[in-house]
N, C-alpha and C positions, 0 to 999 in steps of 0.2 A: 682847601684840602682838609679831609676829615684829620685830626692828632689821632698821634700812636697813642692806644690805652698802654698805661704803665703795667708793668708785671706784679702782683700781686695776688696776696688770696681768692681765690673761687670765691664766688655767690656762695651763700651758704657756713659758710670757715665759721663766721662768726657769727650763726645763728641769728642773725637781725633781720634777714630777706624775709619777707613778708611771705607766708604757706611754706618757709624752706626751713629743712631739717637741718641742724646740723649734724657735721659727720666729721669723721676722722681721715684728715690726710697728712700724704707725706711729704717731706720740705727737701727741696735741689737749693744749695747756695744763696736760702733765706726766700726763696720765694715757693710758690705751691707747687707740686709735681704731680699731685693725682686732688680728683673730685666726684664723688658721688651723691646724687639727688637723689631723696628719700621715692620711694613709689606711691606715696599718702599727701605729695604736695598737692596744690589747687590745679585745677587744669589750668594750660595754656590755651587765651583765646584765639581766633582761627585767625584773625587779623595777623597776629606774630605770625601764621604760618604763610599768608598774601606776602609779607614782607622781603621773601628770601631773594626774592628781582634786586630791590632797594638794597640790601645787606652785600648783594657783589655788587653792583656798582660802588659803595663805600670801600669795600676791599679794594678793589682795584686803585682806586686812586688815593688810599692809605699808603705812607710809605713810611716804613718801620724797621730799626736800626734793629736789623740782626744782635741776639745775645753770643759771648764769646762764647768757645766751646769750652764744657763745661764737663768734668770727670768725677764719675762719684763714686767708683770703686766699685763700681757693679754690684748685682745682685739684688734683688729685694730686701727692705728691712723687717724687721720684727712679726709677729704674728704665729698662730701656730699652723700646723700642715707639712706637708713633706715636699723635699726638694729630690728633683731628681740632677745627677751629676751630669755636664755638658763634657765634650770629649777632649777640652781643655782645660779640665777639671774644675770649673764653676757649678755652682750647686745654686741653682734657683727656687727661692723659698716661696711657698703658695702663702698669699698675705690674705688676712682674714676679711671675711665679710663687708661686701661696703669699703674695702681701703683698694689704691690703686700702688702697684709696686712703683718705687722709684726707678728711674731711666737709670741704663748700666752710663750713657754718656748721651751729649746733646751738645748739636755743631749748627751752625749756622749754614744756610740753605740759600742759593739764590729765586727759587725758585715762589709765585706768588701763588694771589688763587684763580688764574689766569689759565691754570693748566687743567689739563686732561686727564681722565680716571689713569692713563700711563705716564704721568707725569715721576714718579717715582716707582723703580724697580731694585730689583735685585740679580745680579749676575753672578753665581757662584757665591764667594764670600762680600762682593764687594755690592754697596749701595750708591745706586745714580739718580741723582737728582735732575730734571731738565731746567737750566736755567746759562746763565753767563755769569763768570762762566762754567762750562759744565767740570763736574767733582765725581771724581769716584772714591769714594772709604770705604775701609776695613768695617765690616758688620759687627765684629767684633768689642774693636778698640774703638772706632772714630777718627782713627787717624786717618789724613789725607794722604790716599794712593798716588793718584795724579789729580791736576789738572789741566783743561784746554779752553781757552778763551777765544772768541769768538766763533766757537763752533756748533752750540746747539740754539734756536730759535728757540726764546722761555715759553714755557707750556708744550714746547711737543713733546709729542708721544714716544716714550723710551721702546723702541720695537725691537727686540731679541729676536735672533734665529742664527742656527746655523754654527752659533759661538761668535757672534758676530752684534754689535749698537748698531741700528741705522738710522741717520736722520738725514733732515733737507740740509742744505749747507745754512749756515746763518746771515751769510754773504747775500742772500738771493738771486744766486747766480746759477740756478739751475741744477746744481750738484746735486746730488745723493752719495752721502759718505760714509762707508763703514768705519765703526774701530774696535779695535779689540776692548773689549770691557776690564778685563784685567789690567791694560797697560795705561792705556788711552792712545795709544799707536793707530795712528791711519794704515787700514790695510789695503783701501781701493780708491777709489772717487770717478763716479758716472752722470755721466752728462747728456745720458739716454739717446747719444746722437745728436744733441745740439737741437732736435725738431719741439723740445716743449718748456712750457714757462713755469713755475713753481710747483716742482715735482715734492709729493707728500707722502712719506711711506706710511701706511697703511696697516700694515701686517708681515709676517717672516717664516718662515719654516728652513729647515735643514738643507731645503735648495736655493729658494727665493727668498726675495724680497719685493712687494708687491705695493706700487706706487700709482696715485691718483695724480695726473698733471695736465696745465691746460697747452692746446693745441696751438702751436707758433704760427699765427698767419703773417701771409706780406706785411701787411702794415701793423705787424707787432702785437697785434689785439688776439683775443684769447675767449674766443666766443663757445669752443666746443672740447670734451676733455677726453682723456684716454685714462684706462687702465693697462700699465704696464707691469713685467714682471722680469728682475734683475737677478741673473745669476749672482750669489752669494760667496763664492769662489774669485768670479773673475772680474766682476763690475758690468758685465755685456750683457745687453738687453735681449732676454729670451723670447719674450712676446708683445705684444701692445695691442689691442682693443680699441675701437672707439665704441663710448656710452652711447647709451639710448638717447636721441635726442630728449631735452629736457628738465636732464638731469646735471644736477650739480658737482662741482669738485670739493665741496664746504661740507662739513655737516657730517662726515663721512666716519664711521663707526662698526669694527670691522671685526673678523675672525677665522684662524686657519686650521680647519681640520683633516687630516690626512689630505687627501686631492682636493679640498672642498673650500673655497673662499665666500666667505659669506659676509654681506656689510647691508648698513642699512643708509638712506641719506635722509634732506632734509625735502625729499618732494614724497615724504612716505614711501618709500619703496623698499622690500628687503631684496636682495635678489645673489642666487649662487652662479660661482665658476667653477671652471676645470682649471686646478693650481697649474697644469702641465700643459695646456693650448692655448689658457685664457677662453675658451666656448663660455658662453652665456647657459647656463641649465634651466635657471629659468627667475622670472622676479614675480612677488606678488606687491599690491597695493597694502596699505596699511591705513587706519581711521587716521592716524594722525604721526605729525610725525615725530622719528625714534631719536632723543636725546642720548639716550643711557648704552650700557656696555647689552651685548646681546652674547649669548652662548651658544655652543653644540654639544650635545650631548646625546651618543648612544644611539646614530640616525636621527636624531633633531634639532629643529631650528628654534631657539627660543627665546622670546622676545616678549617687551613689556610693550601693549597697544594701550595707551590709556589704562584705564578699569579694568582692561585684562589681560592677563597673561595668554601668548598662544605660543601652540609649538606645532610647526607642519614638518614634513618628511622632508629629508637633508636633500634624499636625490630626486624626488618626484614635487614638490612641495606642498603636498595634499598637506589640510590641517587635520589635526593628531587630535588635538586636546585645547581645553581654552578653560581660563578659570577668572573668574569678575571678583574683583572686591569690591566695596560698599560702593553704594550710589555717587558719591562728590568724593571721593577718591582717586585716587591714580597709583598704579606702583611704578616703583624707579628699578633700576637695571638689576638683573637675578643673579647671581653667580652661584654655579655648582661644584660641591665642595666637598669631598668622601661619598660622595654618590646623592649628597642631598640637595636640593635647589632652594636656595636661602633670600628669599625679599623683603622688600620692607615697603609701606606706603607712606600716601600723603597725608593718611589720618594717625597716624606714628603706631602704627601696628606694625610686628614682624611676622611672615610667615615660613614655614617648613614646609616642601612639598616636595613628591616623587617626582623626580623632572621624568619618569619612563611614560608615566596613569593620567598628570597631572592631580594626583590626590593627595589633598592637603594632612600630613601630618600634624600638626600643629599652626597655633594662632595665639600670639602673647598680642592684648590689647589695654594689659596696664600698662603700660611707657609711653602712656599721654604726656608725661612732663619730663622727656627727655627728646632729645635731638633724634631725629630717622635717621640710621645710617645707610649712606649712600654705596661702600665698598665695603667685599669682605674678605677677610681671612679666616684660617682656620687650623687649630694646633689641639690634638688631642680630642678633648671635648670639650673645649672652649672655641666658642665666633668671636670673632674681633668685626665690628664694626665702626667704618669712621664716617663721621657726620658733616653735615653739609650747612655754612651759613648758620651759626648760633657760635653764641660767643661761651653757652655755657653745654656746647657738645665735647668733641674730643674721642677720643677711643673705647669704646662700648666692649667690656668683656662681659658674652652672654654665654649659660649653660645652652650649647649645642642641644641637649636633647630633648629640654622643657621652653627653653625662648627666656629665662630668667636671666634679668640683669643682674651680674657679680658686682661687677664696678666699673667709673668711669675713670681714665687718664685726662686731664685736662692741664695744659701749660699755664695757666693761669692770666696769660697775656689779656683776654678779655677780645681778642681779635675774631672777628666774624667769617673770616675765611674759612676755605673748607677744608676738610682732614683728608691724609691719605695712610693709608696702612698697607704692608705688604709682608708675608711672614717668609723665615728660611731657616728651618730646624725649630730650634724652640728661642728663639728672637724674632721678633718684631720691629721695623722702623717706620715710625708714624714722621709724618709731614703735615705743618702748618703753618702758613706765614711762610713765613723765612727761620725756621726753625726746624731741625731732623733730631730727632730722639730713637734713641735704638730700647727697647723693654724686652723685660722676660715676658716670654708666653706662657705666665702661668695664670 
């Protein structure tokens, strides 16, 4: 078993790293709260980037003693710039150049890097972690709302709809259980009729909730899967589907727009439903297959294939538009965000494009020597990106309108797992390791 790296200064602190600048950060209870790498260090060679297989497998099987929670009084320190007042009268100060604000608070997390781009969300004020057991906190404070132990499976996906958590039971017992995210209160629990075996929700909206499970034959085996979809009210299953033969229950990566379900698996396929009959509208093939978060956006489908982005028609699935990045590239999942579609590749380039034209706004290709972010947010005109697999990534504040990197958040753990970030108002709660930090979004 790989040791836990000790908590200490970022790469860089102490200007000794070989091409690394040093720079100015700030300190949580004597150890590092923020880090940023200069845009003049040497490249990274492509080898570190082959690496990121090897880097989760050491993740995974790191096991790392949570830090206690930890209160700093909130707020950013020192620097100049203006704060704007929160409506519980916090005033968060813009920190200067190159520095990363201190965390208002930082709680320990069950959660590893095991989990899914929805491994951490936000319901209202309160932030859920997916892990054992499952935590719901104040965004605010850090204080623990509830908890419930043996109830979320670590790494699934935190699916909201409806005012309603859904997950598979932890049990593996078939269940699909709501709970109210405010309380942690059980409000239903479905068993789809007892006909199928590890039922996985998928996705949610204001009626459904919409689960991938395998099909209970006599002899207990589970050769062929369904999609089903569970009233959100009552627990009672509104419809069920069987898949194209083929197709997998794994892999499954998904999205709900008005009537419009859309997911992609791992046999390359994207393909839409009707949220209200379950009808098939239609699937297309894909080069290869779709790892990453896929969108909808404004009648589109849009999706990372390799090398390029493509976006076909929601209801018909004609393709729209397709945009290639460089040759030995790849990009990772898009997210659209104030009307912009923000990616990133494998060659650590960000880009900005019109998710409507597929026309590229911009293209920042100095941040060779910082980690791709994999997920984004977005507060103001600042992107929040969290990176994936580097020990000296973390949370990426970049100018929204030019792709310029402000500064990085780093814990300083040295831990290779990946980041997660989600925003709600002007707070932020990044996740790594086993570690939740809540930051100002300035």
């Amino acid at each position: 078993m790989v040791g836990c790296p000790r908590h200490g200064p970022p790469v860089g602190r102490s200007g000794h790293g070989v091409g690394r600048r040093t720079v100015k950060t700030q300190r949580v209870g004597g150890a590092a709260a923020g880090d940023v790498r200069g845009a003049a260090v040497a490249r990274r060679r492509l080898l570190g980037m082959a690496g990121a297989g090897l880097f989760l497998a050491t993740a995974a099987l790191t096991g790392c003693t949570p830090e206690t929670e930890v209160d700093t009084g909130g707020g950013a320190e020192g620097g100049k710039g203006g704060g704007s007042p929160e409506p519980d009268g916090d005033t968060f100060t813009t920190p200067p150049p190159g520095t990363a604000p201190r965390p208002l608070w930082q709680a320990e997390a069950a959660a590893g890097a095991l989990g899914s781009l929805d491994t951490l969300a936000i319901a209202g004020d309160v932030v859920l972690v997916s892990g054992d057991p499952l935590v719901g906190r104040d965004l605010a404070t850090g204080k623990e709302r509830w908890s419930r132990p043996d109830t979320a499976v670590p790494g699934a996906r935190m699916i909201l709809g409806g005012g309603r958590l859904h997950l598979a039971s932890a049990r593996y017992d078939g269940d699909v259980v709501a709970l109210d995210p405010a309380t942690g209160d059980e409000v239903w629990r479905s068993r789809l009729g007892g006909r199928y075996n590890q039922p996985r929700p998928v996705g949610a909206d204001a009626e459904r909730v919409y689960v991938i499970a395998g099909v209970r034959e006599k002899d207990h085996s589970s050769s062929k899967n369904v999609i089903a979809a569970i009233d959100v009210r009552t627990g009672k299953v509104a419809w069920s589907e069987r898949r194209d033969a083929g197709t997998e229950e794994h892999g499954i990566h998904s999205t709900v727009s008005g009537r419009r379900l859309v997911y992609t698996d791992q046999r390359e396929n994207v393909t839409v439903r009707d949220t209200v009959t379950g009808r098939q509208l239609w699937t297309k093939k894909l080069s290869r297959s779709n790892f990453d978060r896929l969108i909808v956006h404004d009648g589109l489908v849009i999706v990372s294939d390799g090398r390029t982005l493509r976006a076909f028609a929601l209801e018909t699935g004609a393709e729209r538009w397709s945009l290639a990045t460089d040759e030995f590239s790849t990009y990772n999942g898009p997210a659209v965000l104030d009307g912009v579609l923000f990616v990133s590749d494998s060659a650590r380039s960000l880009w900005a494009v019109d998710p409507v034209s597929g026309k590229r706004l911009w293209r920042n290709e100095d941040l060779l020597d910082s980690a791709y972010p994999v997920q984004f947010a977005k507060a103001g005109n600042t992107l929040y990106g969290a990176t994936r697999f580097d020990k000296d990534g973390g949370v990426h504040a970049y100018d929204a309108r030019t792709g310029k990197l402000r500064w990085t958040f780093n814990d300083g753990s040295g831990s290779v797992e990946q980041w997660y970030v989600v925003s709600a108002g002007r707070r932020l709660a990044a996740l790594h390791a086993r570690k939740l930090s809540a930051l100002p979004a300035v």
